[in-house]
BALO-858926 format. One line per field, with one value per residue: residue number from 1; x, y, z of N, C-alpha, C in turn. Coordinates in nm, 3 decimals. Layout:
N
resi: c(NUM/...)
n.c1: c(X/...)
n.c2: c(Y/...)
n.c3: c(Z/...)
ca.c1: c(X/...)
ca.c2: c(Y/...)
ca.c3: c(Z/...)
c.c1: c(X/...)
c.c2: c(Y/...)
c.c3: c(Z/...)
END
This chain:
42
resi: c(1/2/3/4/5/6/7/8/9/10/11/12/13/14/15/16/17/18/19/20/21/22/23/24/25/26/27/28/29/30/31/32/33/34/35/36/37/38/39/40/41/42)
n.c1: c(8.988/8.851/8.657/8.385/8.426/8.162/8.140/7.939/7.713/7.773/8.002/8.186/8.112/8.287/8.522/8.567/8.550/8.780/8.977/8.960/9.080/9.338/9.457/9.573/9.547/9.709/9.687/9.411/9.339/9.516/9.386/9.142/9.233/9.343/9.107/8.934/9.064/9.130/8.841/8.673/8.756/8.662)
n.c2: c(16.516/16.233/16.220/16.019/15.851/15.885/15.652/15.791/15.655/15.839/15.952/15.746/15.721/15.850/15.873/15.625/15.808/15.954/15.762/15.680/15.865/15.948/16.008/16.169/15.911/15.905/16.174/16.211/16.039/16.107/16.402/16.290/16.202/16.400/16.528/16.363/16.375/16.612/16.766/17.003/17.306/17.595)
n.c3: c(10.779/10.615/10.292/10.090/9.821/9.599/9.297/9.010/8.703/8.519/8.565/8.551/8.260/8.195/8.246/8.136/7.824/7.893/7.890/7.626/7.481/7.549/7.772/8.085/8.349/8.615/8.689/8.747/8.929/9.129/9.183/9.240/9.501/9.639/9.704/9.796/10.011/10.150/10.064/9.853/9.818/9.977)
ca.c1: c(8.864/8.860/8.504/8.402/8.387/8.089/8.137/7.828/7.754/7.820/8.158/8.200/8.127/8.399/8.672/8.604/8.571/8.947/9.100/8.982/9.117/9.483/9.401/9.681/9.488/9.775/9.668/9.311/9.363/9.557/9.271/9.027/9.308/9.339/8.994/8.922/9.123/9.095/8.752/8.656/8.803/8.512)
ca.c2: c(16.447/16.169/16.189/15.929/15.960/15.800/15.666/15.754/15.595/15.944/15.959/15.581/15.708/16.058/15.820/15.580/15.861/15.982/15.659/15.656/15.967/15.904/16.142/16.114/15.881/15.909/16.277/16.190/15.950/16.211/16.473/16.232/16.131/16.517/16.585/16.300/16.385/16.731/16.828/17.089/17.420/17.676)
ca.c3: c(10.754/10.486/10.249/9.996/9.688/9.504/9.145/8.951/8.608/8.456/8.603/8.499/8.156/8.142/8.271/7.992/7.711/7.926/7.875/7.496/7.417/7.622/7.871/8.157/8.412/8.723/8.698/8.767/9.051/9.211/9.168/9.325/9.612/9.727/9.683/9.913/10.202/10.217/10.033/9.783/9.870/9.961)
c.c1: c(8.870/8.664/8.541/8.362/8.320/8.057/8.006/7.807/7.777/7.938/8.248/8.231/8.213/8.486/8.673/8.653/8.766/9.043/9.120/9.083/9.301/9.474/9.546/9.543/9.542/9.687/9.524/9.287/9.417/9.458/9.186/9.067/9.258/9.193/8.848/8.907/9.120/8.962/8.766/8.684/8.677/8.610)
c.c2: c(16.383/16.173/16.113/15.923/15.827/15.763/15.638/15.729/15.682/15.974/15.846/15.669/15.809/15.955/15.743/15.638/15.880/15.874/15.635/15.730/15.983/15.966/16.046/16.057/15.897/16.068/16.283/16.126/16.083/16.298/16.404/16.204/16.251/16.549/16.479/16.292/16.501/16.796/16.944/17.219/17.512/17.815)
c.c3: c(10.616/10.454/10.136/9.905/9.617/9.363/9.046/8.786/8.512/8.447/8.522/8.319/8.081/8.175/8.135/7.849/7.746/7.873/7.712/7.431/7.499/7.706/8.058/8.321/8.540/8.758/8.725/8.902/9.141/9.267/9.332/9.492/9.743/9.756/9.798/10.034/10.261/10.191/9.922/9.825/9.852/9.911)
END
């Protein structure tokens, strides 16, 4: 089951601080990829 992941302008504004601060962004994408396709583990 794929769910979709909605970017809210809070999120918007943690990726920006991430990108200020060098923060590894592949490692984020990933995150969001798995977290996607399989869901939040109960």
């Amino acid at each position: 089951m794929t769910y979709s992941v909605t970017r809210t302008t809070q999120f918007k504004r943690s990726v920006k601080k991430c990108r200020k601060r060098g923060l590894d962004m592949e490692l984020l994408k990933t995150v969001i990829r798995i977290l996607s396709q399989e869901g939040y583990p109960s």
